[in-house]
C-alpha positions as CSV (number, residue, x, y, z in Angstrom):
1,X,16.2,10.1,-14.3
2,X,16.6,6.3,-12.6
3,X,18.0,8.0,-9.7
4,X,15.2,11.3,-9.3
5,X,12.2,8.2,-9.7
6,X,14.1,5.9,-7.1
7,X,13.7,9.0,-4.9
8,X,10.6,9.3,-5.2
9,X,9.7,5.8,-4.1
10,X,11.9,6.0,-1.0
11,X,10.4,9.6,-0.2
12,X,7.2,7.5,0.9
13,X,8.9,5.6,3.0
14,X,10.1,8.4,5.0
15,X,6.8,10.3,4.6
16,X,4.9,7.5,6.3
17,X,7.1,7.9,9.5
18,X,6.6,11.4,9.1
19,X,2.6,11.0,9.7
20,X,2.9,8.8,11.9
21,X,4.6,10.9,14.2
22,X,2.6,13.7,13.0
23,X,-0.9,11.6,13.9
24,X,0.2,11.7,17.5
25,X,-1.3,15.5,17.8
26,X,-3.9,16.8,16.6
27,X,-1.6,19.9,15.5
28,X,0.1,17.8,12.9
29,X,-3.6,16.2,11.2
30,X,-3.9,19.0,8.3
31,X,0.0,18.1,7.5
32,X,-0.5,14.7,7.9
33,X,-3.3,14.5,5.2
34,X,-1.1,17.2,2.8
35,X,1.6,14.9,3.1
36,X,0.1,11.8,2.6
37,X,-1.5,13.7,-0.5
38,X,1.6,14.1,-2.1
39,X,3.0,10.6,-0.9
40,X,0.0,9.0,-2.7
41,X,0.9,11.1,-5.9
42,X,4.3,9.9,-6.0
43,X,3.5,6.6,-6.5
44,X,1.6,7.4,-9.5
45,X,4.5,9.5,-11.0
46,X,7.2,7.1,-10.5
47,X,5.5,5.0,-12.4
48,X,4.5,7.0,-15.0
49,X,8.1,8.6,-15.3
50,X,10.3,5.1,-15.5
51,X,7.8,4.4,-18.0
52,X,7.7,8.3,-20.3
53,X,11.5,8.0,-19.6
54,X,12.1,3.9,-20.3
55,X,13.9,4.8,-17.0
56,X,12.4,1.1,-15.4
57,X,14.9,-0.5,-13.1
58,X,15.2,-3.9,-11.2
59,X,15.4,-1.4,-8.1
60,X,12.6,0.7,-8.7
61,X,10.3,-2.2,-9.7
62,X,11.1,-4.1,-6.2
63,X,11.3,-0.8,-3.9
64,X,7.8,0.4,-5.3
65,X,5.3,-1.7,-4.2
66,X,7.4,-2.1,-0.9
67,X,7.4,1.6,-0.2
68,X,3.5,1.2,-0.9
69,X,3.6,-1.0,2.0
70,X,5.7,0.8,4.0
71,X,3.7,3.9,4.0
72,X,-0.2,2.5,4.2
73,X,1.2,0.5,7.4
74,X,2.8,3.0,8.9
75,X,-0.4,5.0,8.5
76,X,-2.7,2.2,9.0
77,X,-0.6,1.8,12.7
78,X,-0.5,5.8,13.4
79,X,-4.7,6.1,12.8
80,X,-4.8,2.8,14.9
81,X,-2.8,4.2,17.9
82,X,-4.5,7.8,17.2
83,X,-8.1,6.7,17.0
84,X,-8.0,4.2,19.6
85,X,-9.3,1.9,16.9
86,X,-8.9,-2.2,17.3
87,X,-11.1,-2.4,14.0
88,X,-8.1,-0.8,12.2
89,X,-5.2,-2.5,13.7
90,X,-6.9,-5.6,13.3
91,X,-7.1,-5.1,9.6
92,X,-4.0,-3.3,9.4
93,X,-2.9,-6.7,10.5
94,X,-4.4,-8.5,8.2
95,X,-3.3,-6.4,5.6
96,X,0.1,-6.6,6.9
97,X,-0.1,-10.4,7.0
98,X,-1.4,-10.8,3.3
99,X,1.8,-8.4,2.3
100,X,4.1,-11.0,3.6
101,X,2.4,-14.2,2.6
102,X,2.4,-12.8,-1.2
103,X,6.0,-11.5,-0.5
104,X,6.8,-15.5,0.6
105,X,5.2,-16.7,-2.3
106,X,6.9,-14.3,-5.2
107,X,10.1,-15.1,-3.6
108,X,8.9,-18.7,-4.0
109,X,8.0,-18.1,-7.7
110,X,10.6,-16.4,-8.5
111,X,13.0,-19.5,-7.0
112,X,10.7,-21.9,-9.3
113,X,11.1,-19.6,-12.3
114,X,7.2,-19.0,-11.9
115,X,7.0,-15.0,-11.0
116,X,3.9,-14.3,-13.8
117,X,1.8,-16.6,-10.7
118,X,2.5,-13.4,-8.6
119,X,3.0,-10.6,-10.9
120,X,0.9,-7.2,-10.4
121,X,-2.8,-8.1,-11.6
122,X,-4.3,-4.5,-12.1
123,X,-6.9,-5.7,-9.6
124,X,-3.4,-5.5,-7.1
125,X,-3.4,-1.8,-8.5
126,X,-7.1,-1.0,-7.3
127,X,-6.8,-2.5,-4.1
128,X,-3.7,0.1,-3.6
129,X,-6.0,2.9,-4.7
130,X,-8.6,2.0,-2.3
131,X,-6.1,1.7,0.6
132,X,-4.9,5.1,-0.2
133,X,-8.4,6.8,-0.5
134,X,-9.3,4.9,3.0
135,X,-6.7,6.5,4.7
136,X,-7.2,9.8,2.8
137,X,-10.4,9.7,4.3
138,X,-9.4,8.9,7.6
139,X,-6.4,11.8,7.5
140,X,-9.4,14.0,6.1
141,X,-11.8,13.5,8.8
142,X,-9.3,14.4,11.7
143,X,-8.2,16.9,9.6
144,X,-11.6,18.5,9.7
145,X,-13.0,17.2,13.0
146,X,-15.7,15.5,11.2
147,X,-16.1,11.5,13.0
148,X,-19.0,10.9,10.4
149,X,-16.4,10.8,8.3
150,X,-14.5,8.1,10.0
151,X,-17.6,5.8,9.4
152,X,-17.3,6.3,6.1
153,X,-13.4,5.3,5.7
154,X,-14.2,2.3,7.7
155,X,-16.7,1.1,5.1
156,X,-13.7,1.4,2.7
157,X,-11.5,0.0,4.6
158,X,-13.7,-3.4,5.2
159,X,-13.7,-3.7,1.4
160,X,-9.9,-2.8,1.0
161,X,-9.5,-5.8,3.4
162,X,-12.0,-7.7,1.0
163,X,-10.0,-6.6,-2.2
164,X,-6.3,-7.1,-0.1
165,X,-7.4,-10.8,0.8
166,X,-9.2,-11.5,-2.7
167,X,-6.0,-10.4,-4.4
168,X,-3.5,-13.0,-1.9
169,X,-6.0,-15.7,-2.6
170,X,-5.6,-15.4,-6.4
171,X,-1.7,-15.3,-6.2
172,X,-2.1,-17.9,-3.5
173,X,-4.2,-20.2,-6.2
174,X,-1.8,-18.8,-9.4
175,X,1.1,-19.9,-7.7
176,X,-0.3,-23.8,-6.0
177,X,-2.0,-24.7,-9.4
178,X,-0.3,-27.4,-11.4
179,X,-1.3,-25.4,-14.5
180,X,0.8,-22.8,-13.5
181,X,3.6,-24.6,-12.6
182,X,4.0,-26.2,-16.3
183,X,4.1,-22.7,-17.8
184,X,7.6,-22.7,-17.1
C-alpha cells in the first residue's frame, strides 16, 4: 500500500509538467483543468490512505508537500507564460520564494532537534486548498473561454499570497523565538 500512495504523490509531479505543456495550446485547456482535477484529489487521498492503511512513511511525509509544490509551480509558471500575466509570475515568485525559505528553516529545525517550529499548522493545509482552487479557477476559465473568470482567480490568488506569506512568517517567528528553542 506504501508503494501505491508513494505513487500517487509522485503522479503530481509528472501531472504538473503535463499541464504545463498542455497550457501552451489552447487545445490542451479542458485536459489541463481534468488533469489538474484529479492531481488535486490525489493529494487528498494519499493522505487519507497512509493514514486508513497506517501505511505513513518517512518518504511519503517528505515527497508530499514537495510534490504540492512541484505541481502549483509548475502551473502557476504555465498560466504565467500562457496568460501573459506578470501579476501571476510575480506571485508565483513569491510563492516559490516562501517554499524555500520554510524548506531552509525545517531543515534548520530539524538540525536543532526543533521540527514542531515548522511542522504542518492546518492553516499550511488551507493555504494549499486555496492555491489549488485559484488555479482550478484559472484552468476553468480558459477552459471555458470566460476572462471574467480570470478576475476572479486573481482575487484568490492575492489572498493565497496573503495566506502563503502569513503562514512563512509564523514558522519564520516559531522557529527565531527563544521559547521555542527551549522546547527541546
Amino acid at each position: 500500500m506504501t508503494t501505491f500512495i508513494n505513487l500517487l504523490t509522485f503522479s503530481r509531479i509528472a501531472l504538473g509538467a503535463i499541464i504545463f505543456m498542455l497550457l501552451m495550446s489552447s487545445d490542451g485547456y479542458l485536459l489541463a483543468l481534468i488533469l489538474f482535477f484529479i492531481a488535486s484529489i490525489t493529494d487528498y487521498f494519499d493522505g487519507y490512505l497512509a493514514r486508513k492503511y497506517d501505511a505513513v512513511s518517512e518518504l511519503g511525509e517528505v515527497l508530499d508537500p514537495i510534490a504540492d509544490k512541484i505541481l502549483i509551480v509548475f502551473v502557476l509558471f504555465g498560466l504565467a507564460v500562457n496568460l501573459h500575466s506578470y501579476l501571476i509570475a510575480f506571485i508565483g515568485a513569491l510563492i516559490v520564494t516562501r517554499e524555500i525559505w520554510v524548506g531552509a528553516l525545517r531543515d534548520l529545525n530539524a538540525r536543532k532537534n526543533n521540527s514542531n517550529a515548522t511542522k504542518v499548522t492546518f492553516l499550511a493545509k488551507i493555504k494549499t486548498t486555496i492555491q489549488l482552487l485559484t488555479i482550478s479557477i484559472y484552468l476553468l476559465a480558459l477552459a471555458i473561454n470566460n476572462m471574467l473568470l480570470i478576475i476572479f482567480a486573481d482575487i484568490f490568488l492575492f489572498i493565497s499570497l496573503f495566506i502563503t506569506l502569513y503562514t512563512g512568517l509564523i514558522y519564520t517567528i516559531n522557529s527565531f523565538s527563544v521559547d521555542s528553542s527551549r522546547e527541546h
